[in-house]
C-alpha positions in Angstrom: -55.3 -3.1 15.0 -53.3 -1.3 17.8 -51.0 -4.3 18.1 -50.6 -4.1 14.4 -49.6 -0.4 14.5 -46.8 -0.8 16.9 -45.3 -3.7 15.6 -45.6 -1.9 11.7 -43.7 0.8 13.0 -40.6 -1.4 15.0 -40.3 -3.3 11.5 -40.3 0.0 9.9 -37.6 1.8 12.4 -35.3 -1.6 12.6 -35.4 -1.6 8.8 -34.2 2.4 8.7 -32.0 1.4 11.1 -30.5 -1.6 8.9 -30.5 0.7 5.7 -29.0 4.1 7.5 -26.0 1.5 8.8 -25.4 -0.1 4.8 -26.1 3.3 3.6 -23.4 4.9 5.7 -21.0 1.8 5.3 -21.3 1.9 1.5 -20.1 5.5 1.5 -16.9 4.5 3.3 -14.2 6.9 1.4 -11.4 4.6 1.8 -7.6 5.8 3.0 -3.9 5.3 3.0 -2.5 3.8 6.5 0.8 3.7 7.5 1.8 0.8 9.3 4.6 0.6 12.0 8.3 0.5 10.3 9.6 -3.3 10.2 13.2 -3.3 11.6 15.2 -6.0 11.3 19.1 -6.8 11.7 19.9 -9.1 8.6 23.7 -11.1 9.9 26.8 -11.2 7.7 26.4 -13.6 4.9 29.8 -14.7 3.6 28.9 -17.3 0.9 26.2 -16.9 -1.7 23.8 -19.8 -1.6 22.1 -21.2 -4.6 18.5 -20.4 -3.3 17.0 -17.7 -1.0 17.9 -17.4 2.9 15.7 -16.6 5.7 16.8 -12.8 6.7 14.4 -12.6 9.7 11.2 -12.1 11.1 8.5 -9.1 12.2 5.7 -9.6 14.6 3.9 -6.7 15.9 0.9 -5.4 17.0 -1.6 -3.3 14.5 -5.4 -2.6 15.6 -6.5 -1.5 11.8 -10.7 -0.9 13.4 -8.9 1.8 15.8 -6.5 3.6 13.1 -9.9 3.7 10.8 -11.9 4.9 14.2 -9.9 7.3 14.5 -9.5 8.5 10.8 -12.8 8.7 10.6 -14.0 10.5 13.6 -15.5 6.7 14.8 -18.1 7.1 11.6 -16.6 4.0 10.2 -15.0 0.8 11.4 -13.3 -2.4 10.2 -16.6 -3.4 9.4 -17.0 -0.8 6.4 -13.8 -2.4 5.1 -14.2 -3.8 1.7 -10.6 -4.7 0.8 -7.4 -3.7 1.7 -4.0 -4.0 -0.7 -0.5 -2.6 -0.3 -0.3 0.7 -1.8 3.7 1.2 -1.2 6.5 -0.5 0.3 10.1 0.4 0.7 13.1 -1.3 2.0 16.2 0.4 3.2 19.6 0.1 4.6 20.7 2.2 7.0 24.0 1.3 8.1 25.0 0.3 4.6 28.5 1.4 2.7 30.3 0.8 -0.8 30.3 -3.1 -0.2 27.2 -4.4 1.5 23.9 -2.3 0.4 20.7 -3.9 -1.3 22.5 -4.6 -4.5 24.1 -7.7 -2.5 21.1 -8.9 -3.3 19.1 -9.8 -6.2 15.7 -10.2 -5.4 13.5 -10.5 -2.3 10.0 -11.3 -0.8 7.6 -10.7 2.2 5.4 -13.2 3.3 2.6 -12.1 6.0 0.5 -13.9 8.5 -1.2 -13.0 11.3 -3.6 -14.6 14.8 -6.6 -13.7 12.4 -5.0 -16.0 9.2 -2.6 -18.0 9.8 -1.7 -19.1 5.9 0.9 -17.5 4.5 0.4 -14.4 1.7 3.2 -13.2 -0.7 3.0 -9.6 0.5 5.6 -8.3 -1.7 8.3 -9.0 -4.0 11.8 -6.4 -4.7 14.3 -7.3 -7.8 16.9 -5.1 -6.3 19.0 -2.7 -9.1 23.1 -4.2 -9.6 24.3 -0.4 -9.0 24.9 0.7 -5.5 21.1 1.2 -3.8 20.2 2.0 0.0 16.6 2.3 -0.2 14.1 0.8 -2.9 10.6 0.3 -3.6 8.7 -3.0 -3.7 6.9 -3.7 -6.7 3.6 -3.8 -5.6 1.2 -4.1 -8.3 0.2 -7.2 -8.0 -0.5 -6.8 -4.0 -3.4 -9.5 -2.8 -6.4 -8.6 -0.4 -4.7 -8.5 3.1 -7.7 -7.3 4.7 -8.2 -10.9 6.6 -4.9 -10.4 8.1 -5.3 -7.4 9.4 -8.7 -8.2 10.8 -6.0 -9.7 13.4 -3.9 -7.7 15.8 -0.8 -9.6 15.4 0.6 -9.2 12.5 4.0 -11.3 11.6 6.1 -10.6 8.5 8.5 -13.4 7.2 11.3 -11.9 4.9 13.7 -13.7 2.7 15.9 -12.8 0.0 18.3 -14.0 -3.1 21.6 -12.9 -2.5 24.2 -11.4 -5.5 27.6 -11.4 -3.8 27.9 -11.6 -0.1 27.9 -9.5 2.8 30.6 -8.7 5.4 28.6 -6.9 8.2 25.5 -7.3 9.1 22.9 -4.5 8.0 20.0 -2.9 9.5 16.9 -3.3 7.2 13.9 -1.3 7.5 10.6 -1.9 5.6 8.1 1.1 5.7 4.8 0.3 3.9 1.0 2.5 3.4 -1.8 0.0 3.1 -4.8 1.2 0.7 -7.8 0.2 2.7 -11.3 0.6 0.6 
């Protein structure tokens, strides 16, 4: 009966245990990240091609358990993750004038990887205005779950665009984005 007892009571405190964990990880409030800026240099393009060119690559590295550690005073972790979308993204120029800006261009994408998934996801797509624009969101309603990528810490972003008219210098792009993780 004694044997009985004890072992009652380890089920009984291991299942607590269990429940107190899901209980706490199902009350994860969910928040806004802001990821490290992407900066890259995007060369002179002269001609307009009939398709879209390769403007350049982003690796870097992005531990999202630490950033929700430390959001959360360590009461959640990657773990308590659900899902994970893109909440905003914004490209900009910063060296841009009269004649090469983002309305050289008439639409672009980002595709994102990473060492935890290595297949390719369409990120997010721009349709960039015809007026003069330096800076412009990324339409990101239709933003897939990223959270398997960012399970990784090396996160790689692919970015291509359409080009209007061509470009005479080469311009310094930088993507900021907030990821909505739930």
């Amino acid at each position: 009966m004694k044997k009985f007892c004890i072992t009652s009571i380890f089920a009984a405190v291991v299942l607590l245990g269990i429940s107190c964990k899901q209980t706490l990880e199902s009350l994860f409030p969910g928040l806004d990240v802001k990821v490290p800026d992407m900066q890259v240099t995007i060369p002179a393009i002269p001609l307009v091609p009939a398709d879209e060119v390769a403007l350049g690559s982003f690796t870097m590295h992005f531990n999202l358990d630490s950033a929700i550690r430390a959001n959360t005073s360590n009461l959640f972790t990657i773990n308590s993750v659900s899902s994970m979308q893109l909440k905003e993204m914004v490209a900009s120029i910063s060296n841009g004038d009269a004649d090469n800006n983002l309305s050289n261009f008439e639409s672009g994408r980002i595709l994102l990887s990473s060492n935890a998934n290595t297949n390719e996801a369409a990120l997010a797509s721009f349709l960039f205005p015809l007026t003069e624009t330096y800076s412009y969101p990324a339409d990101t309603n239709n933003s897939p779950d990223i959270l398997a990528y960012y399970k990784g810490t090396e996160i790689t972003y692919r970015l291509f665009g359409k080009l209007r008219k061509p470009t005479t210098k080469q311009l310094n792009l930088t993507v900021s984005a907030t990821i909505r993780v739930r």
